[in-house]
N, C-alpha and C positions, 0 to 999 in steps of 0.2 A: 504494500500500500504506500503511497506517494504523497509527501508531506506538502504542504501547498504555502508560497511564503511570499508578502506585498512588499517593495518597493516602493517608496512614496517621498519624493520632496515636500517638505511644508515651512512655510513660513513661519514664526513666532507667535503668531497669531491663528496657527491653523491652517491656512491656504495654502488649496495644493494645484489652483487652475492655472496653467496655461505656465509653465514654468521655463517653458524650451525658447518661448516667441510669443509676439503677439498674434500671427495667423493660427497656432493653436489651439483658439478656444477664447473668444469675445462675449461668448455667451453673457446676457446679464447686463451687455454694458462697462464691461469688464477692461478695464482698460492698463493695464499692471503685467502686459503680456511679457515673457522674455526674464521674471525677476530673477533667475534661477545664474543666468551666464554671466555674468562678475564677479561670479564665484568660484566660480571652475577653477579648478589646480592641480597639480599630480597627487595631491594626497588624494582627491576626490575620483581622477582619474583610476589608481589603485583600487579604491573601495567599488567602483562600477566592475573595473577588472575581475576583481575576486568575486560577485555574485554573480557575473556571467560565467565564471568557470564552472559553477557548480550545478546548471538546468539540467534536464531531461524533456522539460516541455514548458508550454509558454501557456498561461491563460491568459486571457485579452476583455475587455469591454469594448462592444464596436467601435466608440468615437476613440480610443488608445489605438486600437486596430488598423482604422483608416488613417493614420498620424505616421505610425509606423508602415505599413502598406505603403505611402507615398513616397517614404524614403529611404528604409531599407535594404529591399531588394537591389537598388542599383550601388550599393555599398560591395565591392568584389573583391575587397584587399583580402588577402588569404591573413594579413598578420592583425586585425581587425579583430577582437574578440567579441564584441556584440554583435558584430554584422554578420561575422562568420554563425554563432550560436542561433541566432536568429532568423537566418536564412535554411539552415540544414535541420533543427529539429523541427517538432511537430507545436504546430500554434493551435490553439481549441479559440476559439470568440463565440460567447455569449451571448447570442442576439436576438432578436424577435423581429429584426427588422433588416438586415440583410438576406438577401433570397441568392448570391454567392460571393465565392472571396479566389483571386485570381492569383495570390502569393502561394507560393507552392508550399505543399504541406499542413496547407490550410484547411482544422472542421467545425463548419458550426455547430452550433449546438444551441439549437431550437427550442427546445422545450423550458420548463419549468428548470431555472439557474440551479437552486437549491440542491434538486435532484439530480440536473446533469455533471454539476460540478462535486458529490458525491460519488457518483457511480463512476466520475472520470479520477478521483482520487485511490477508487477502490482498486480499478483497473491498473494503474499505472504503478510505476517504479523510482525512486528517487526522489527528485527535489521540482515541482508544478513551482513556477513563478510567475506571478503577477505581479506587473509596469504599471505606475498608474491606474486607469481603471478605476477610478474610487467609487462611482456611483453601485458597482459589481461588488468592492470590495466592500463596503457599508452591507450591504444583501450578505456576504459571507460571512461577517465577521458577526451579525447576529444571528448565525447559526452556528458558528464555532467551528467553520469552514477553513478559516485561516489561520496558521500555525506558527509563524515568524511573520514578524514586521520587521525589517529594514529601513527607517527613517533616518532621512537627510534633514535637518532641523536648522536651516538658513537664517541669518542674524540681520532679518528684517522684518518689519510690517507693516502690513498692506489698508488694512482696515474696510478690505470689503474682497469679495469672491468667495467661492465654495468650499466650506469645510470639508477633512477629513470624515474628523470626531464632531457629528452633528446632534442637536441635540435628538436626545431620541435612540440613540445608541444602545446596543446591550449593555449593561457593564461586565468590567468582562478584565480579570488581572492579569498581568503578563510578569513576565522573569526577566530583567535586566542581565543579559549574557556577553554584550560587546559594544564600549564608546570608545570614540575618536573624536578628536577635533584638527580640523586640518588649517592649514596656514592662513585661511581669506576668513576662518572662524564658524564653518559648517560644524556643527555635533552631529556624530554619524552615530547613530545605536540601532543595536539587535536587539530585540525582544523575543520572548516565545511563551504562547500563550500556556498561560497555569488552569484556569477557572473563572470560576465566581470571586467576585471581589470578597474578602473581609473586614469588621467593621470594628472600631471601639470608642472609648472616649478619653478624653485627658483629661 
């Protein structure tokens, strides 16, 4: 069985829209597009490095899906570790709204998320990851679908765009396994999820 583990920049504030550019994702009126690339550096470079070594499969949320789709595939460097990864194994997208997907190696998976992204964990082998995707990852993480988070925690804020953690969230504890901070002052942590929160008083 195949552990399944999110990726996600977010701001200090939560915001994880549109981190690459602003043709990304305007949605909303969202105008904050691109906050993510000022920040880039080889420590950060490393840390992308080292979780694309470790996939077997890629989950996707269609608008993630058609982001990557438009620029992936024409990525050929052989020394390229995301493009390479990316390109060769098998991508699963979530959707109820694409009818096909022309990136090779590409399967929908049409029905009820829940269910599909269960029976594609039960099936599989090693480490399922999912980019982004938050609207999918919100739907898994309250069902306890998701098993590591990977967050890039960027030393800005935005003060409007779409949360991760919205309210309404399961609550849901996780396990502090691995930080970093790199030179331009991203905090990179691993988590993996424990449970049910505990509660007390002071």
């Amino acid at each position: 069985m195949a552990t399944l583990s999110l990726t996600q920049f977010l701001t200090l504030d939560g915001v994880h829209q549109a981190p690459g550019g602003p043709e990304e994702d305007a949605s909303g009126g969202f105008a904050h597009g691109g906050w993510s690339v000022p920040y880039s550096d080889e420590d950060f470079g490393r840390f992308i490095t080292g979780i694309f070594a470790r996939p077997t499969a890629f989950l996707l949320g269609r608008h993630t899906y058609e982001i990557f789709a438009g620029y992936w595939p024409q990525r050929t460097d052989a020394g390229d570790p995301v493009a390479t990864k990316l390109n060769a194994l098998p991508k699963y997208v979530a959707t109820t709204t694409l009818d096909s997907a022309d990136w090779s190696g590409t399967t929908l998976l049409r029905g009820d998320a829940v269910a599909e992204v269960t029976a594609l964990k039960e099936r599989t082998e090693g480490e399922i990851q999912m980019h982004g995707s938050a609207g999918l990852a919100r739907t898994l993480l309250d069902h306890d679908l998701i098993d590591t988070l990977h967050l890039a925690v960027l030393p800005v804020v935005l003060g409007s765009g779409r949360r991760l953690f919205s309210d309404g969230v399961r609550p849901t504890a996780f396990r502090t396994t691995e930080t970093s901070v790199t030179s331009t002052g991203v905090v990179l942590l691993t988590y993996e999820r424990e449970g049910r929160p505990s509660y007390g008083s002071f």
